[in-house]
C-alpha positions, -999 to +999 in steps of 0.1 A: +000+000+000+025+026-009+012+057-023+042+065-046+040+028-059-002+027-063+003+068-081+026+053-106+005+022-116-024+045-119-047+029-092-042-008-112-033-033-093-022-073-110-053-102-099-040-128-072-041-154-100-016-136-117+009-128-091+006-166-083+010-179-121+035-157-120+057-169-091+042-203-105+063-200-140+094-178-127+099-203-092+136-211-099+141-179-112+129-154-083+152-181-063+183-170-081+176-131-076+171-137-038+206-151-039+219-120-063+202-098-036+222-116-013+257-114-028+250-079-031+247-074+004+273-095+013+300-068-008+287-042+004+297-049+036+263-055+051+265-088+059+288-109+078+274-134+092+291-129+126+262-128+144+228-144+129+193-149+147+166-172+140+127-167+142+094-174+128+061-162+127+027-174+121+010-160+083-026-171+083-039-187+054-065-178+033-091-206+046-120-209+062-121-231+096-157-237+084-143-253+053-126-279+070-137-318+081-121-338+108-115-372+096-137-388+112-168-367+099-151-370+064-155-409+069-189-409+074-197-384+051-182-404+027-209-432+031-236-408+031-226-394-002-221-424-015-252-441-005-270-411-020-249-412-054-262-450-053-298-440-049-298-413-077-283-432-098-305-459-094-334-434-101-316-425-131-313-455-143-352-460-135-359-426-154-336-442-185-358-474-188-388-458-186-376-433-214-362-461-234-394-481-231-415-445-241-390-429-268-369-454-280-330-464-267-304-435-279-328-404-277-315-392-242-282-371-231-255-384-215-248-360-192-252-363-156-279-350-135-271-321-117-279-330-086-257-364-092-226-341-104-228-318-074-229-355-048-197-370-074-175-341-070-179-335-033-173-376-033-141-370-051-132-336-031-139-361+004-116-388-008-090-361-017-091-349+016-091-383+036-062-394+011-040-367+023-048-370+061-040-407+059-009-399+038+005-367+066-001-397+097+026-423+078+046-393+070+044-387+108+045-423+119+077-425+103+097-402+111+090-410+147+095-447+141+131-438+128+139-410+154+130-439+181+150-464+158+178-442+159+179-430+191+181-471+203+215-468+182+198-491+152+217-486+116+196-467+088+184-496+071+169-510+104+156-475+111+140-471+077+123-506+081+107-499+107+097-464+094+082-486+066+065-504+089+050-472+107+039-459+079+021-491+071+003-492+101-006-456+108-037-448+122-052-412+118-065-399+145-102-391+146-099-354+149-071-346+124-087-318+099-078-312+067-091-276+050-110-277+013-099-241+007-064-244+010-055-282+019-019-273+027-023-249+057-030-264+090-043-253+124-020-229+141-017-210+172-013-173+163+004-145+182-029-131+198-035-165+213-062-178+190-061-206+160-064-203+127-052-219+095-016-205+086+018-214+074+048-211+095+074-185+079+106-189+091+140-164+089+177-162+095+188-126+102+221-113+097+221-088+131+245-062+112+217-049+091+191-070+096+194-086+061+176-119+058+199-146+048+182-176+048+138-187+048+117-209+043+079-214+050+062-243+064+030-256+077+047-277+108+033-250+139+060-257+163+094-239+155+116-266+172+119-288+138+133-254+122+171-254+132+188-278+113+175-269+077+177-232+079+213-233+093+221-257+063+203-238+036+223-208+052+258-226+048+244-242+013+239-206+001+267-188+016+290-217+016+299-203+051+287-208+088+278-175+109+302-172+140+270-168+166+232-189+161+207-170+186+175-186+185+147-182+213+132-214+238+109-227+210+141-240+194+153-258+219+156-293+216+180-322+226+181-330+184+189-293+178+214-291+211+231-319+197+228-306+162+246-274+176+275-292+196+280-312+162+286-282+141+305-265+168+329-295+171+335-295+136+342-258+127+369-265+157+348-232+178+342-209+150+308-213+150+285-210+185+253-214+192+232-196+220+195-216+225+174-202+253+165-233+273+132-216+289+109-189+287+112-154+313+080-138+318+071-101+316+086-088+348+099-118+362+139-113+371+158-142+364+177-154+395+216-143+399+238-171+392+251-184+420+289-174+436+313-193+455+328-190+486 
């Protein structure tokens, strides 16, 4: 909404659809000029990745929580559509004979009743949506098989077995939802305390001049899963590793402690990392540490 900007395009502003199209065709593209942007800033001097912090926020979806079935309505809404898409087309089928029988055979349409289409389509929109809350449990059953299967000290192939196996044998849970509007966002918490469909955006900050060097966006809610690929996509675009990580309690992990001891160890100290391991309230003082004798 900048004046200047809306003055110069003479009030005319490019249709959603375009803008995504757009982004649709030129995807690898608009990649490559974040990057430029980047090595831009990086010879001018205004970033050096000495000191880098991570954080996300919450960008609510454009979807309807009314537009959204749990799975276990979408289950027996499935056999109510279906029983009625039986019945009509059984009374179509009635309707066809009796025509035949008055008219002749090949003097009708072939298209469907309305009615019929309307039942078929929400059919096919309900299995859609069943199919991908079935497929996100496995996804979800697995990687917690293997993180168990790993954590045990099992190899990778035993680990991916019994991911396979999870997956398998995953069982949705009743109240999982899954939105017709946008099917990819998911029920988040949002800064004001409420819930609402969204997408998790996430950011590395380079503190010099607040120059984002590394994002991504998500629909996983929680930011703890966040760490390890945007500190690799930082090093994978920079081909370098910031000297200080500061990232907030909702980071904080064993996986992601370990993760940063890892990567400490192996630039030999060059690179820290500084998780907070709890939350400070509005006015509470955090306690002195304590002093010897």
């Amino acid at each position: 909404d900048v004046v200047a900007f809306r003055w110069l395009a003479a009030q005319q502003a490019p249709d959603f659809r375009s803008i995504a199209r757009f982004r649709k065709r030129h995807l690898s593209s608009l990649g490559n000029v974040f990057l430029q942007a980047l090595e831009l800033c990086r010879a001018a001097g205004m970033v050096s990745l000495g000191q880098v912090a991570l954080d996300g926020t919450k960008v609510r979806a454009n979807a309807s929580r009314r537009k959204a079935m749990s799975y276990a309505r979408l289950t027996e809404k499935q056999k109510v559509l279906a029983d009625e898409v039986s019945a009509l087309l059984a009374d179509a089928d009635a309707i066809d004979d009796a025509e035949d029988a008055r008219f002749g055979k090949d003097k009708r349409g072939d298209e469907l009743p309305p009615e019929l289409a309307r039942r078929e389509s929400r059919l096919v929109k309900l299995a859609e949506a069943r199919a991908g809350l079935e497929a996100d449990a496995a996804v979800r059953a697995r990687k917690e098989a293997e993180k168990k299967a790993r954590d045990k000290g099992d190899d990778d192939d035993i680990a991916a077995q019994k991911g396979d196996d999870a997956a398998k044998n995953a069982v949705v849970r009743p109240k999982a939802q899954r939105n017709f509007t946008d099917p990819d966002s998911r029920i988040m918490k949002t800064a004001d305390g409420s819930f609402h469909y969204a997408y998790n955006a996430q950011a590395i900050v380079d503190a010099d001049h607040q120059i984002i060097v590394a994002t991504t966006l998500t629909n996983i809610g929680v930011d703890v899963e966040q760490v390890v690929p945007l500190v690799e996509k930082l090093h994978a675009t920079t081909g370098v590793l910031p000297r200080q990580v500061l990232a907030d309690a909702g980071y904080c992990s064993a996986t992601n402690l370990d993760y940063a001891k890892t990567v400490e160890d192996g630039s030999d100290g060059r690179t820290e990392f500084f998780i907070a391991t709890g939350r400070v309230k509005h006015g509470e003082r955090v306690p002195e540490v304590p002093r010897g004798r």
